[in-house]
C-alpha positions in Angstrom: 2.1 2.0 15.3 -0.9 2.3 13.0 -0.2 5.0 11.6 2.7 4.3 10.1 1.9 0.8 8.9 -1.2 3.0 7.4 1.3 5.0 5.6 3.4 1.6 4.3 0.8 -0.1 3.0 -0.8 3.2 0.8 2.7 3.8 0.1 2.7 -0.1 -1.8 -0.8 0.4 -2.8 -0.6 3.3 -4.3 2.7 2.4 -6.3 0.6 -0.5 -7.7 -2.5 1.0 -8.3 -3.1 4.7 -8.2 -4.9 4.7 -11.0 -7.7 2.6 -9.6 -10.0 5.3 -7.7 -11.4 2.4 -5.0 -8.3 2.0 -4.0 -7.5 6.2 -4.0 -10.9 6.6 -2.1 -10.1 3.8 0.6 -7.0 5.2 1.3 -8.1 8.5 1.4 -10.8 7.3 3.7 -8.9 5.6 6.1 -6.5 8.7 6.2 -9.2 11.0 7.0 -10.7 8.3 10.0 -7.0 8.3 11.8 -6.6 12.4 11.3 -4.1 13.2 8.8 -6.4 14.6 6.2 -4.0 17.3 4.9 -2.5 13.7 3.4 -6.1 12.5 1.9 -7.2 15.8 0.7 -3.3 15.5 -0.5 -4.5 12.5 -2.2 -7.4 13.3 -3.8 -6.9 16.3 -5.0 -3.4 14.5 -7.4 -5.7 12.1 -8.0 -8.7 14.8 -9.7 -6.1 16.4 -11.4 -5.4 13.2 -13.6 -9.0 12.1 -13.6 -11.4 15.5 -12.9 -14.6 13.4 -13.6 -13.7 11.0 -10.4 -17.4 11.3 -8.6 -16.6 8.8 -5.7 -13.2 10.9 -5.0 -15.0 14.3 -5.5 -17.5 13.0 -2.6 -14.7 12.3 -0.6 -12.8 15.4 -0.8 -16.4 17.4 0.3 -16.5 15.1 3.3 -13.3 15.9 4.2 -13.3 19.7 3.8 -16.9 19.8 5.9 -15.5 17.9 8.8 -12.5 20.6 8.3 -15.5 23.7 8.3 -14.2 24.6 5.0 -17.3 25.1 4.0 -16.8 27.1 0.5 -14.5 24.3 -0.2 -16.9 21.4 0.5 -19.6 22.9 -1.0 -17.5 23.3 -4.8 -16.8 19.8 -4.5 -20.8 18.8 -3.9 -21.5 20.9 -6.9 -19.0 19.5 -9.3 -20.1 15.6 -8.1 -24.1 17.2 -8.9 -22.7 18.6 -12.1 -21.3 14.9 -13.1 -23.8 12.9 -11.4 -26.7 14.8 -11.3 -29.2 11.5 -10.5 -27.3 10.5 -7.4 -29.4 11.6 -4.4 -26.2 10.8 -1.9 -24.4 14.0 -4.3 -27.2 16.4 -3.3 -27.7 15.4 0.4 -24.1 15.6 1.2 -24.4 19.1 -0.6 -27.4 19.9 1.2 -25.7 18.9 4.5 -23.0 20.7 4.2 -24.9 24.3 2.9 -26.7 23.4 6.5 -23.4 23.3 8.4 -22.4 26.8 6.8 -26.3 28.2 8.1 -27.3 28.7 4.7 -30.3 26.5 5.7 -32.7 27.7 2.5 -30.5 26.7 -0.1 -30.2 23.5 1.9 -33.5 22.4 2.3 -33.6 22.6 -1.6 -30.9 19.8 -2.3 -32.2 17.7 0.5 -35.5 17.3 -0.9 -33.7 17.1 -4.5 -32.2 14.3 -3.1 -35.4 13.0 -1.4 -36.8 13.0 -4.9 -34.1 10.5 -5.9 -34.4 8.2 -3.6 -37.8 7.1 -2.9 -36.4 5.5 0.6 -34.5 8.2 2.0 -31.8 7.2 5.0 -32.9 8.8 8.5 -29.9 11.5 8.2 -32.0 12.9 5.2 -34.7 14.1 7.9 -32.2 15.1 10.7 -30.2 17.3 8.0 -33.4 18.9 7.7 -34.5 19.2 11.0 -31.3 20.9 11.5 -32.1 23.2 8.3 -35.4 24.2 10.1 -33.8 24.4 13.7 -31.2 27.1 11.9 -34.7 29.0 10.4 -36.1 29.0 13.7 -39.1 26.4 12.5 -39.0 24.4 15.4 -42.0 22.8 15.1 -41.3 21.5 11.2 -37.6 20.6 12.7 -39.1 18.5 15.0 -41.3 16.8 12.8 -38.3 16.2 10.4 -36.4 14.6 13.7 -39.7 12.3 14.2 -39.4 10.9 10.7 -36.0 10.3 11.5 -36.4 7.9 14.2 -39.6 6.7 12.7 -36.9 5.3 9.9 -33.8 4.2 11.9 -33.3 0.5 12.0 -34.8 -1.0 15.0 -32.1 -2.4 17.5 -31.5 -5.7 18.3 
């Protein structure tokens, strides 16, 4: 059972090092991929109460709480990550992603292209989350511009 071999081994991890936030991240991660994300938002959230500043775990938590549609939720995370890492374009894209996913597409567009500022070569997700922002405005012909740039970008298969 994976599951519960999951469960041993963060168990003997996390006795030995739950101070180290890889190791808090990856578990919370691997939670999260096999469902049981009340136990990684469990996680994470013990963990930020000894070590509030914890960007990479902060990240996390926002990923987890969109995929949930907890959306005010999500969205305080991405703003305390901004607020303590406020040159990391992935910090403002996830927050911009997320504001897209709760239709407040405006405010969106903003951190998407705050992000696209910091990162001169922006991952094709950047211009999907704001095709999506521009789909949600009614702007179809910007959004599908955005979606072009997207696949203009994506790796070319093998």
């Amino acid at each position: 059972n994976y599951t519960a071999q999951l469960e041993k081994t963060a168990e003997r991890a996390l006795r030995r090092y739950k101070a180290d936030t890889q190791i808090v991240y990856m578990i919370a991660e691997s939670y999260q991929v096999i469902g049981m994300t009340d136990e990684a938002i469990e996680l994470l959230e013990e963990h930020l109460k000894a070590k509030p500043w914890d960007v990479h775990c902060l990240y996390q938590l926002g990923l987890i709480y969109q995929d949930r549609g907890q959306y005010d939720k999500a969205i305080a995370s991405g703003q305390r990550a901004i607020e303590l890492d406020p040159n990391s374009n992935n910090n403002y894209e996830k927050l911009g992603q997320t504001l897209s996913f709760a239709e407040r597409p405006d405010e969106a567009i903003e951190f998407i292209k705050k992000g696209m500022r910091l990162n001169p070569f922006p991952e094709p997700f950047y211009y999907i989350d704001l095709g999506r922002c521009y789909t949600l405005k009614g702007e179809y012909e910007k959004a599908l511009k955005e979606y072009k740039k997207a696949l203009q970008r994506r790796p070319k298969a093998p």
